[in-house]
TIVO-2410 file (N, C-alpha, C; in nm, 3 decimals):
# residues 45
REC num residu      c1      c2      c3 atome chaine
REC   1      X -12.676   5.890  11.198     N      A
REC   1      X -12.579   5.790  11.237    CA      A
REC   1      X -12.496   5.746  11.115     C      A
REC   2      X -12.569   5.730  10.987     N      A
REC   2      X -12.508   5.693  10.889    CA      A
REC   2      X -12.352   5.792  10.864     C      A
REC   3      X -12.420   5.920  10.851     N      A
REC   3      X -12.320   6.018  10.839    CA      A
REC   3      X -12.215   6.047  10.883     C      A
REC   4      X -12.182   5.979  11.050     N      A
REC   4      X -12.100   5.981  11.126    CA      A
REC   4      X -12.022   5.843  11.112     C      A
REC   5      X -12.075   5.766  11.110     N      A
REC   5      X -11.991   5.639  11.060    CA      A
REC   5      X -11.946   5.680  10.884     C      A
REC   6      X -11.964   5.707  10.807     N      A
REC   6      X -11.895   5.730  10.707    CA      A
REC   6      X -11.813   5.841  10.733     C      A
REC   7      X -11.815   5.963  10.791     N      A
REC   7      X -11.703   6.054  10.806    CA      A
REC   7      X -11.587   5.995  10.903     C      A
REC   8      X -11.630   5.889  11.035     N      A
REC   8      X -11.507   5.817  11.052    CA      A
REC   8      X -11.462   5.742  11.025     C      A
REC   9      X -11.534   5.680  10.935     N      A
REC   9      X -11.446   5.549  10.824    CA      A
REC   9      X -11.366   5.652  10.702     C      A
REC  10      X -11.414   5.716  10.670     N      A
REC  10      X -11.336   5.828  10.531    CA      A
REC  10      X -11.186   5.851  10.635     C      A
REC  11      X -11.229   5.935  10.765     N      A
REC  11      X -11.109   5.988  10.809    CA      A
REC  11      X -10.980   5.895  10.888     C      A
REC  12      X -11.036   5.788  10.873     N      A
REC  12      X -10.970   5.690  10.944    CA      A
REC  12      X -10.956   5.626  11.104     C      A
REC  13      X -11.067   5.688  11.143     N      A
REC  13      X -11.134   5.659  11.278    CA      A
REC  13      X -11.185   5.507  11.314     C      A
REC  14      X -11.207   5.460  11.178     N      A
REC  14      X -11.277   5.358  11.191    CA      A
REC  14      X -11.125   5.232  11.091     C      A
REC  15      X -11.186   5.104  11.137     N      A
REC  15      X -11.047   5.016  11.060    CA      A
REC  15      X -11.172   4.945  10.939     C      A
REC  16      X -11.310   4.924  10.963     N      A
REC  16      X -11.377   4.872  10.863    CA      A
REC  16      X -11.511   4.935  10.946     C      A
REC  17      X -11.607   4.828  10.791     N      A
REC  17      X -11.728   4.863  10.855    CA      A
REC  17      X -11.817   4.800  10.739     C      A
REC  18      X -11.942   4.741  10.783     N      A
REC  18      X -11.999   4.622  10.701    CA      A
REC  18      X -12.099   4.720  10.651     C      A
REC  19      X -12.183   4.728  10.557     N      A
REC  19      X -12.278   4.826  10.451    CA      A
REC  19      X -12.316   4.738  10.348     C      A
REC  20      X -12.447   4.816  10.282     N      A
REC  20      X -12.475   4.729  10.210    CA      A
REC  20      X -12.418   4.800  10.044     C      A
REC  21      X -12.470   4.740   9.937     N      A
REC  21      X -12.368   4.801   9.811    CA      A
REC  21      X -12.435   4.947   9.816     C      A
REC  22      X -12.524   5.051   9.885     N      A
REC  22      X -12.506   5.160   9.844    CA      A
REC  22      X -12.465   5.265   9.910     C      A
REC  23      X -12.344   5.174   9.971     N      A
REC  23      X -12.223   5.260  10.044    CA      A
REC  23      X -12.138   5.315   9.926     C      A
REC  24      X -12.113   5.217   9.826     N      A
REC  24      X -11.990   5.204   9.749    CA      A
REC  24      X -12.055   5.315   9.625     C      A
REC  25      X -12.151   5.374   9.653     N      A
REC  25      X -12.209   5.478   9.488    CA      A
REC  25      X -12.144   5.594   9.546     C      A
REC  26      X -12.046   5.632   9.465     N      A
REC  26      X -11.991   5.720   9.425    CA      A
REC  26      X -11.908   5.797   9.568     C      A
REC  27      X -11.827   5.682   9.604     N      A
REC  27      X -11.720   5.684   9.735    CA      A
REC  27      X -11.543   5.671   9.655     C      A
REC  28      X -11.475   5.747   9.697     N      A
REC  28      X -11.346   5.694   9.658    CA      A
REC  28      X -11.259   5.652   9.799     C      A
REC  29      X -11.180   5.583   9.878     N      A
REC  29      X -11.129   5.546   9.989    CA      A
REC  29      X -11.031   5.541   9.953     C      A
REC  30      X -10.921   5.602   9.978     N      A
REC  30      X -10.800   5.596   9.954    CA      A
REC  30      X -10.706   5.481  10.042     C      A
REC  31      X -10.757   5.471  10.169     N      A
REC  31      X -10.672   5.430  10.268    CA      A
REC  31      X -10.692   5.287  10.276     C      A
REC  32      X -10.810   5.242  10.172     N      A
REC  32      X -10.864   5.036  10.197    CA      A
REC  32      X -10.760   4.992  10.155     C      A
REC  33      X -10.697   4.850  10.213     N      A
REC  33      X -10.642   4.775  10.122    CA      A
REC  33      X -10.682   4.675  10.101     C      A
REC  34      X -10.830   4.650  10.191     N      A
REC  34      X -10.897   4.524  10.076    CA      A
REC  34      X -11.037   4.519  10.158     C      A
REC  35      X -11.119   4.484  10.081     N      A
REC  35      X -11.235   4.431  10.042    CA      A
REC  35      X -11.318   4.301  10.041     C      A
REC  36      X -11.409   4.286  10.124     N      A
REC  36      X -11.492   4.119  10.107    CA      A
REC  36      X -11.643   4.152  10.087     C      A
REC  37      X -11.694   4.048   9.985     N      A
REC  37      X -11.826   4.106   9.909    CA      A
REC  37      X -11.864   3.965   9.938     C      A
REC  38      X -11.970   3.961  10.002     N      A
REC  38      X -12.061   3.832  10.009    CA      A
REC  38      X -12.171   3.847   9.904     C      A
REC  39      X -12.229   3.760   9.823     N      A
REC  39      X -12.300   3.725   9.765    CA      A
REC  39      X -12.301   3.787   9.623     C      A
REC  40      X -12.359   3.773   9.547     N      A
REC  40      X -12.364   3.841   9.417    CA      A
REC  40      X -12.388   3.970   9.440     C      A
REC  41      X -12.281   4.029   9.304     N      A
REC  41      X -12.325   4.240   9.294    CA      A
REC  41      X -12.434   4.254   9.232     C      A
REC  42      X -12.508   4.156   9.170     N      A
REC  42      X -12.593   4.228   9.058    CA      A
REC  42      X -12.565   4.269   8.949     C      A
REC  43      X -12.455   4.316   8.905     N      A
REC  43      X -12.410   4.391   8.787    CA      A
REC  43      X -12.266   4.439   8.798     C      A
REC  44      X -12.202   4.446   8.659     N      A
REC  44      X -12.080   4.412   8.663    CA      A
REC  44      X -12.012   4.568   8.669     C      A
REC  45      X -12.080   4.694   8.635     N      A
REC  45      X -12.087   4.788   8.715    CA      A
REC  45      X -12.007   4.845   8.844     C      A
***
């Protein structure tokens, strides 16, 4: 399931989608234009 929700969020199938930070290891998204981060990252990383 994971896999399929990230190939239609990459391809643009999807408009968002909530994850936790180890969505963001080693993703590039070309198409976001923004971002909301609840709580602390942990590291500035």
């Amino acid at each position: 399931e994971r896999r399929k929700i990230e190939m239609d969020f990459f391809g643009g199938k999807l408009l968002g989608v909530t994850a936790t930070n180890a969505l963001e290891l080693g993703i590039d998204v070309g198409h976001i234009d923004a971002t909301l981060h609840l709580g602390f990252p942990g590291s500035v990383a």
